[in-house]
MIRO-431582 format. One record per residue: y, z, x of N, C-alpha, C in turn. Coordinates in steps of 0.2 Angstrom, whole numbers, plus 2048, in hexadecimal, padded with zeros to 3 digits. Example, Ala and Ser with C-alpha at 12.3 -4.5 7.8 and 13.67 -1.06 7.14 Angstrom:
2
7E48278427EA82783E7F0827842;7F58238407FB824844800827840;
//
This chain:
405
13D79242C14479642C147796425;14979B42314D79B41E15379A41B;15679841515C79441416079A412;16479C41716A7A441416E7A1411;17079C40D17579840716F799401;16A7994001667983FB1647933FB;1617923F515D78B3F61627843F2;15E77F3F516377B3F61637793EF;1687733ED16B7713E716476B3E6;16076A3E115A7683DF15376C3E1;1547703E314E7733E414C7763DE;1457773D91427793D514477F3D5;1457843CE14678C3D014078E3CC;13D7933D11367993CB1367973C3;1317953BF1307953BA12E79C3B9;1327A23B412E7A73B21297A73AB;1247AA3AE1217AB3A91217AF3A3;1207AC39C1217B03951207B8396;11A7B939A11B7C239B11F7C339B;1247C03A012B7C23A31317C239F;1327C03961387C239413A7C6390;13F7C83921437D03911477CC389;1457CF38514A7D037C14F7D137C;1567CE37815B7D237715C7D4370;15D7D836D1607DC3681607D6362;1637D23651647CD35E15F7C435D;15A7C63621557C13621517C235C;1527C835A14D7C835314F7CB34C;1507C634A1557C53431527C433C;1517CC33A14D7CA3341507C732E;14B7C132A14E7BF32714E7C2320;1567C131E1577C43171537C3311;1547C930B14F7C83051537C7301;1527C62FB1537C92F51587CC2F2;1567D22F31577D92F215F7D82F6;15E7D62FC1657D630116C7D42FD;1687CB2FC16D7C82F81717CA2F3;16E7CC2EF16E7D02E81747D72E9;1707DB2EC1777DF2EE17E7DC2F3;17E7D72F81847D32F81897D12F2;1847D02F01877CE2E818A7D52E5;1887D92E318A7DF2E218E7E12E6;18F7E12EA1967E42EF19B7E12EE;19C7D72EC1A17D62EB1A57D52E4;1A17D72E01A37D72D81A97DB2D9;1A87E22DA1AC7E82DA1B67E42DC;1B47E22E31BA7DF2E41BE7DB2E0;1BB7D52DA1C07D22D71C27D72D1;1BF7DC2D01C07E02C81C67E42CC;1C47E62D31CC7EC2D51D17E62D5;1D07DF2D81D77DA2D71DA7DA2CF;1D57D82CB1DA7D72C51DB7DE2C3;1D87E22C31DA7EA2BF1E37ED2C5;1E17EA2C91E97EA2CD1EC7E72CC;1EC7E02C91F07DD2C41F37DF2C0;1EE7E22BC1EE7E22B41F47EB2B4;1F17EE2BB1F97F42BB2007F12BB;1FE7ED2C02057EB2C22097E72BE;2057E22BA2097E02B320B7E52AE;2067EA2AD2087EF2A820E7F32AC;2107F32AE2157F72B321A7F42B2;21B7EB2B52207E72B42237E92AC;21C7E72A72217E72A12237EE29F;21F7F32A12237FB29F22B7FA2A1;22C7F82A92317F72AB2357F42A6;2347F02A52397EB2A123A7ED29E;2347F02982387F129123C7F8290;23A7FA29623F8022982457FF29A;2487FB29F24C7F729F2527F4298;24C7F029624F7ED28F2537F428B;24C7F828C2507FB286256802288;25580328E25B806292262802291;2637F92902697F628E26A7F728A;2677F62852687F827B26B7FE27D;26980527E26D80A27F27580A281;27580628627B80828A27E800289;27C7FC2862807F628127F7F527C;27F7F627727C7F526F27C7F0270;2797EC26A27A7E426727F7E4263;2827E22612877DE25B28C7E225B;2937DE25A29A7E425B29C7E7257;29E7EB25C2A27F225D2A57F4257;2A77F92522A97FA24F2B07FC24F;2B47FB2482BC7FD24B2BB80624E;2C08092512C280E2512C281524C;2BD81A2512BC82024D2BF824252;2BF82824D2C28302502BD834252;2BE83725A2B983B25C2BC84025F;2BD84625F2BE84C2632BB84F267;2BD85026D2BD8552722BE85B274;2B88612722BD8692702BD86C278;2C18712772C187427D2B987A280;2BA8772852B38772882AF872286;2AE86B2842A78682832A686728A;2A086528C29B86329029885A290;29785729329285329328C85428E;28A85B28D28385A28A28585A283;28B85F28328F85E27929185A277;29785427D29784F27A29384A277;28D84927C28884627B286848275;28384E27428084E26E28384B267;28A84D26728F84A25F28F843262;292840267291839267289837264;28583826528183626127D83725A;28083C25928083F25128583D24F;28B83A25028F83524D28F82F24E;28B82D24F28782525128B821257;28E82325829282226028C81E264;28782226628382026927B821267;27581F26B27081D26726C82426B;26E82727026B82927727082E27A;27083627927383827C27183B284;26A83828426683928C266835290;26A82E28E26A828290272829292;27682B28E27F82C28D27D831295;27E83629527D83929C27B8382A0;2768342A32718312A727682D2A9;27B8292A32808232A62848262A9;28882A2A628E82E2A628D8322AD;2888362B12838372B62868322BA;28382D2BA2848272BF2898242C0;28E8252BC2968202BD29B8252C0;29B82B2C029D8312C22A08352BE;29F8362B92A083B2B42A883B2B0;2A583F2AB2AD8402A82B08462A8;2B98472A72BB84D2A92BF84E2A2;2BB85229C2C08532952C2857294;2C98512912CF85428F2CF856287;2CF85D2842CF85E27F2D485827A;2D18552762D58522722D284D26D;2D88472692D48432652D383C26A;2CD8382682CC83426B2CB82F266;2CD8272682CA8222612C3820267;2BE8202642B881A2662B4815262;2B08102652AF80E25F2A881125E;2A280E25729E80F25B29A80825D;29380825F28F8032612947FF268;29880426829C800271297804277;29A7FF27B2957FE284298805285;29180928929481028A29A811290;29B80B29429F80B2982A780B295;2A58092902AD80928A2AD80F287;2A88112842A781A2842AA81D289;2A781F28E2AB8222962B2821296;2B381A2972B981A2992BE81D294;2BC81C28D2C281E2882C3827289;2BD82A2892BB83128B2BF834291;2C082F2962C283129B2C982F29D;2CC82E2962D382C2952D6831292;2DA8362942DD83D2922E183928A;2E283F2832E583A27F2ED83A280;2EF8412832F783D2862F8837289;2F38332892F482D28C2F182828A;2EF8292842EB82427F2F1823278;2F381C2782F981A2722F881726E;2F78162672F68102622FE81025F;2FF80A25F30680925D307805253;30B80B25230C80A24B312808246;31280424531880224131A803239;321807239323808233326802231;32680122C3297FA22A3307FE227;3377FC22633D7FE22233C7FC21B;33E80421933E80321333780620E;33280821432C80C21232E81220D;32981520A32A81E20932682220C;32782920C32482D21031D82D20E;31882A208312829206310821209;31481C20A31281920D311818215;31581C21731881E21E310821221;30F82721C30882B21C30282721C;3028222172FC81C2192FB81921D;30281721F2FE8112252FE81622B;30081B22C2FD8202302F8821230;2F382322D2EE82522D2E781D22E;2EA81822A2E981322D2E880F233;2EC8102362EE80E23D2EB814241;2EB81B2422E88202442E482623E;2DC82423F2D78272372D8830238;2DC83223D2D983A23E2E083C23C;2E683A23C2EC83B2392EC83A230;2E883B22E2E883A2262EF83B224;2F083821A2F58372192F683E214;2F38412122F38492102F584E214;2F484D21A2F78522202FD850221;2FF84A22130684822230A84B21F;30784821630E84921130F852212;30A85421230985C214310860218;30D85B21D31185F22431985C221;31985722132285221E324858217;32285A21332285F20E32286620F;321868216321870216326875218;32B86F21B33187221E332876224;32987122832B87422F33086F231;330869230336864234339863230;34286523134686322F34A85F233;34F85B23035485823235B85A231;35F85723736685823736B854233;36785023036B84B22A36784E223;36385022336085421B365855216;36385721036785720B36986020C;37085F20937486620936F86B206;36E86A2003698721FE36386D1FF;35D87120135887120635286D1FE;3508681FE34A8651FB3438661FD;33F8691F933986A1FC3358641F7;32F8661F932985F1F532985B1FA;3238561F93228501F932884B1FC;32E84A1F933384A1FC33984E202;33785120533C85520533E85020C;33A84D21033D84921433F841214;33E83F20D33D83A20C34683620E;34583121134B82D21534E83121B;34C83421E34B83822334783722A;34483222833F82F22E34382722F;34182723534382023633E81A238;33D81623633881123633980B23C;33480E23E33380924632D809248;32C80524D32480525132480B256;31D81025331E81625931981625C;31881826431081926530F81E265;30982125F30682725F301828264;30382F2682FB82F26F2F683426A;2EF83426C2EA83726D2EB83F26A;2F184326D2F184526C2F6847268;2FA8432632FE8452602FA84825A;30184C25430085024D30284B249;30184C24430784A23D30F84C23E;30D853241316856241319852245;31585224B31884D25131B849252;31784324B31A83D24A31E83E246;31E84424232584523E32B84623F;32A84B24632F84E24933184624E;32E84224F33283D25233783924E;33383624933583324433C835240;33D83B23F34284023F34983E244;34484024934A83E24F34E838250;34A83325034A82C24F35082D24C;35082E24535582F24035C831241;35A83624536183B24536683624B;36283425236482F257369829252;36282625036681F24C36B820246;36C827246372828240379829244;37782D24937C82F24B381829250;37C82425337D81F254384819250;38181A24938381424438981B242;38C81F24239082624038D82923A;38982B23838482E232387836233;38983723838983E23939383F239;39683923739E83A23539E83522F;39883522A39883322439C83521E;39F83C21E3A583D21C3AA83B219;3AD83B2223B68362233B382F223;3AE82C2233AC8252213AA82121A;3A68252153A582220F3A682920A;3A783020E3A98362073A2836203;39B83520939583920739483E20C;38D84220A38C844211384842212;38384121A37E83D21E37883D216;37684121537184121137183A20B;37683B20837883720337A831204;37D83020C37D82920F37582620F;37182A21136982921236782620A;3688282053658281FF3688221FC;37181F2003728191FE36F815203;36E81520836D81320E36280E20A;36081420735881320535A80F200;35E80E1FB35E8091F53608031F7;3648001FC3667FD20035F7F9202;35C7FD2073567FB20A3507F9203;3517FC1FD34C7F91F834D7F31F5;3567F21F33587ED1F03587E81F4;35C7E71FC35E7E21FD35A7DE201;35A7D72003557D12033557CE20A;35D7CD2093607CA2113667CD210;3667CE21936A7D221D3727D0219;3767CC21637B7CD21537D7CF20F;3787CF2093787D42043797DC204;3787DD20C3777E620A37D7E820C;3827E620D38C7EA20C38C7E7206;38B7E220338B7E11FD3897E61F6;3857E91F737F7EB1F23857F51F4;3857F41F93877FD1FB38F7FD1F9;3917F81F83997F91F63987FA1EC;3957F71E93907F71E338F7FD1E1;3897FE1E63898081E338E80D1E6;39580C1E939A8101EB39D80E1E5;39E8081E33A48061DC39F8091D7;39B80A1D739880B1CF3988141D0;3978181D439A81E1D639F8201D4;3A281E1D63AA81F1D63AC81E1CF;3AA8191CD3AB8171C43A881B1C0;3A381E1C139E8241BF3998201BA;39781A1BC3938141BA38B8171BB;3898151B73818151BA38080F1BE;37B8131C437880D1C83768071C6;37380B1C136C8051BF3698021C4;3668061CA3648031D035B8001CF;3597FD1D03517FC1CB34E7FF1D1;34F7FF1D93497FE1DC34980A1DC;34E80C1D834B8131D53498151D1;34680F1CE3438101C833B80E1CC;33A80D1CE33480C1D23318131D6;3368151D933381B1DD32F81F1D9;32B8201DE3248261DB31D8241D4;32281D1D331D8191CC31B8141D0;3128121CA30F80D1CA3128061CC;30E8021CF3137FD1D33127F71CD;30E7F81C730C7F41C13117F31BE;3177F81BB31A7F81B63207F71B6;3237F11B13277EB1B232D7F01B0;3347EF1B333A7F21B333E7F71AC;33B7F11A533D7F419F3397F819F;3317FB1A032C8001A032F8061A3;3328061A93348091B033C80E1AA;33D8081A934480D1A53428131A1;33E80F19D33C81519933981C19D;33981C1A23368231A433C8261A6;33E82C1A33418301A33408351AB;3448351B03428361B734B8381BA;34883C1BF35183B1C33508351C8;34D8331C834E82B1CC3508251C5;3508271C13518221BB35A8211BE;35D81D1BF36081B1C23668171BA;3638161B43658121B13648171AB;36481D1AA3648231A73698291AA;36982A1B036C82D1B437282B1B8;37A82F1B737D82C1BD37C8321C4;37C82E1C937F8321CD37882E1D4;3798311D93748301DD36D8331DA;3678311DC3608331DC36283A1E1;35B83F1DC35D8451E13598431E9;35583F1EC35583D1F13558361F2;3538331FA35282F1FA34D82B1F9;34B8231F93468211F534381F1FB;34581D20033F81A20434381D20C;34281B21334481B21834881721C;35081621C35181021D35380D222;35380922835480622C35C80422E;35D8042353648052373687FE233;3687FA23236B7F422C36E7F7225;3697FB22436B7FE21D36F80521B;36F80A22337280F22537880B226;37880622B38180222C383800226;3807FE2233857FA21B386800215;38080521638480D21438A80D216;38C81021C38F81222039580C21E;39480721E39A80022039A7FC218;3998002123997F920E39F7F320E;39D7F020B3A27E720C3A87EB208;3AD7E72093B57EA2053B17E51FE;3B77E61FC3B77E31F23B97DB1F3;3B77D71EF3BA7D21F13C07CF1F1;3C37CC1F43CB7C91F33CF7C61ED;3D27C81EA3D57C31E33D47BB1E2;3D37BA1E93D57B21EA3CA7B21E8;3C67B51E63BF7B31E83BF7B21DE;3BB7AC1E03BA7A91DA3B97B01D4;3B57B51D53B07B81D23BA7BC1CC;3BD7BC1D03C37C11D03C87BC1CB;3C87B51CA3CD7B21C83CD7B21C1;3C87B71BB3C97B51B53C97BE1B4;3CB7C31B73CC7CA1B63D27C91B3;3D67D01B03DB7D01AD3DE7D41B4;3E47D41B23E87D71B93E87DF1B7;3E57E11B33E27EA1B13DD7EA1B5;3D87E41B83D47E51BA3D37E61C2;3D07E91C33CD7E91CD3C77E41CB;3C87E11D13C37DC1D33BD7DF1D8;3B97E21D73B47E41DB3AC7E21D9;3A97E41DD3A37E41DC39F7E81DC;39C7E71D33977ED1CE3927EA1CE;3917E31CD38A7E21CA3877DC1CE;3807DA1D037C7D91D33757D51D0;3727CF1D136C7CE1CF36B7C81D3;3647C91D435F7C41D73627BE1D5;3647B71DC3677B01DC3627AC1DD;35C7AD1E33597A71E63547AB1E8;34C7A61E83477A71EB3477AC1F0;34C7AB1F534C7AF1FA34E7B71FB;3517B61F43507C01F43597BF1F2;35D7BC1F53647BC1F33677BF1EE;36C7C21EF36F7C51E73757C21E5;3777BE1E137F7BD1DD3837C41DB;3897C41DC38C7CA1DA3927C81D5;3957CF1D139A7CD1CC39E7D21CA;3A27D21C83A77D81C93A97D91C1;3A67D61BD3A57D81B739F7D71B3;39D7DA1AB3977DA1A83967D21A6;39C7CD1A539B7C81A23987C41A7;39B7C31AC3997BF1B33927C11B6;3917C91B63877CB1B63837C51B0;3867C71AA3807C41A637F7BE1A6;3857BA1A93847B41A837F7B11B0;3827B41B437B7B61BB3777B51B9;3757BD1B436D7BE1B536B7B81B0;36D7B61A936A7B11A83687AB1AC;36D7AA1B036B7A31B63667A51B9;3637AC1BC35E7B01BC3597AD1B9;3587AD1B33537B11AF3517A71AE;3557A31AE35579C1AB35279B1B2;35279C1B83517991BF34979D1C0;3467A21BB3427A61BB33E7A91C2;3477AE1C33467B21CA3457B91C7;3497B81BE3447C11BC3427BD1B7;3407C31B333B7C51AC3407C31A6;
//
């Protein structure tokens, strides 16, 4: 009988016979040559040449990168600094691509493909016909931003110092702002477009015709001021600060008129050193007026001359400023005076008192006043004397203390 489980656990199973085996696909494994090896080898060569050649891009790329980079910042930050302030204009209709081009033909910039590309990215600029100060070799973002700053709203502030002239009013102008030249000023100041409400009675033309007319202060010039502009303030300045101190009831107060006050008001402003000399010095040239005295004022001897030539030199020039040749006032004023020197016009000191030393050896024919004047003390101070004996004995104390020549 047979086992329906199969055959039991240790029972022998059929040994099949070698006839009997079937081959699989991978029982027969031929072995490799030569030839095989060889080309393995050749298959894997290729692999490390594309590693390093992929390399050798990608480093060449890194440093293209870079040095495009680098030299993209040189562009748009130069190296070393900025230079002072140039004048650069904005005409009606420039462009981005016009600017750019004179920005870089004025050496502003190094790159006007680089200037837009920036200017592109930041958000652009919207110009306002006008002057602009820039530097050059400054970062383009200080470029932009001055560009992008209308010059109504761009102010260099400039100071006239008291006592200047209209020639040197016109230098530190042009100075202070390079596109306001000093040629255009004395121009415009000489042409008779600006006049003044204190000007001289019959009308002065030249070089002078405005001269002590202006009034000397810190102004801020904007972007887009002129010559005349600043003239026409300076002007005004004047007329305000006169009217102020009464320059314009000059009259009923010293018996000149505003003008004249102005011309003593500038000699004032050229002579005097410290502030309690200047009633002193303007009561001086009213007594020497009046007397029909010559001034002998030195600092008119100066005007419009060489600043080399010593006082007895200066005499010798026969001039209407010659002050010690001529009586009366100079035909204009000599410089622009400051409100101190317009109030001590306007207010000279009274005469002195009989009781004042200066007065106790006059005869009783005489008026005790004050005519004459010279330098006392390092500090610019002046001694005063109400006669010729009492001058020259000053000025020799002068002269031995060597404060003159």
């Amino acid at each position: 009988m047979s086992d329906p489980f199969g055959p039991l656990q240790g029972r022998q199973q059929p040994v099949e016979e070698p006839g009997d085996w079937v081959p699989d696909p991978w029982d027969h494994v031929e072995a490799a040559t030569d030839g095989d090896l060889v080309e393995q080898r050749r298959f894997r060569r290729p692999n490390k040449w594309i590693v390093r050649s992929a390399l050798g891009v990608v480093l060449t790329l890194v440093v293209i990168a870079g040095s495009v980079g680098w030299w993209y910042l040189r562009q748009v930050n130069p190296p070393g600094e900025a230079s002072s302030p140039y004048n650069f204009t904005v005409l009606e209709g420039d462009t981005i691509d016009s600017v750019a081009q004179r920005l870089q033909a004025d050496g502003f910039i190094t790159s006007a493909g680089v200037f837009r590309w920036y200017v592109d990215r930041k958000g652009g600029i919207d110009f306002v016909p006008g002057y602009y100060q820039l530097r050059l070799r400054d970062h383009m973002g200080n470029l932009m931003a001055a560009l992008n700053t209308p010059p109504a709203q761009t102010f260099v502030n400039v100071t006239f110092p008291e006592g200047y002239t209209l020639e040197q009013i016109a230098n530190r102008l042009a100075d202070k702002v390079p596109r306001l030249d000093a040629t255009t000023f004395l121009q415009q100041a000489s042409s008779g477009v600006v006049v003044s409400d204190f000007g001289p009675q019959t009308a002065v033309s030249g070089p002078t015709a405005l001269e002590g007319l202006l009034f000397p202060d810190t102004y801020q010039i904007s972007g887009d001021d002129s010559s005349t502009r600043v003239i026409e303030r300076m002007v005004g300045l004047m007329e305000r600060v006169g009217r102020q101190e009464g320059l314009d009831k000059s009259e009923e107060k010293v018996g000149l008129s505003p003008y004249e006050v102005l011309v003593v008001a500038s000699m004032i402003e050229r002579e005097a050193k410290v502030p309690e000399d200047r009633a002193k010095i303007a009561r001086v040239i009213y007594n020497r007026l009046r007397r029909d005295m010559l001034l002998q004022i030195d600092a008119t001897l100066r005007y419009g001359q060489p600043d080399d030539l010593s006082i007895a030199e200066l005499i010798q020039i026969d001039n209407p400023y010659n002050t010690y040749t001529r009586k009366g006032l100079p035909p204009t004023a000599i410089a622009n005076p400051g409100r101190a020197s317009i109030r001590a016009a306007l207010n000279p000191a009274p005469n002195p008192p009989l009781s004042d030393p200066m007065c106790k050896d006059l005869k009783k024919s005489q008026r005790c006043e004050y005519v004459y004047y010279v330098i006392a003390d390092k500090e610019g101070g002046h001694v005063f004397a109400a006669t010729l004996e009492q001058h020259e004995a000053n000025v020799a104390a002068a002269r031995a203390a060597g404060l003159i020549g």
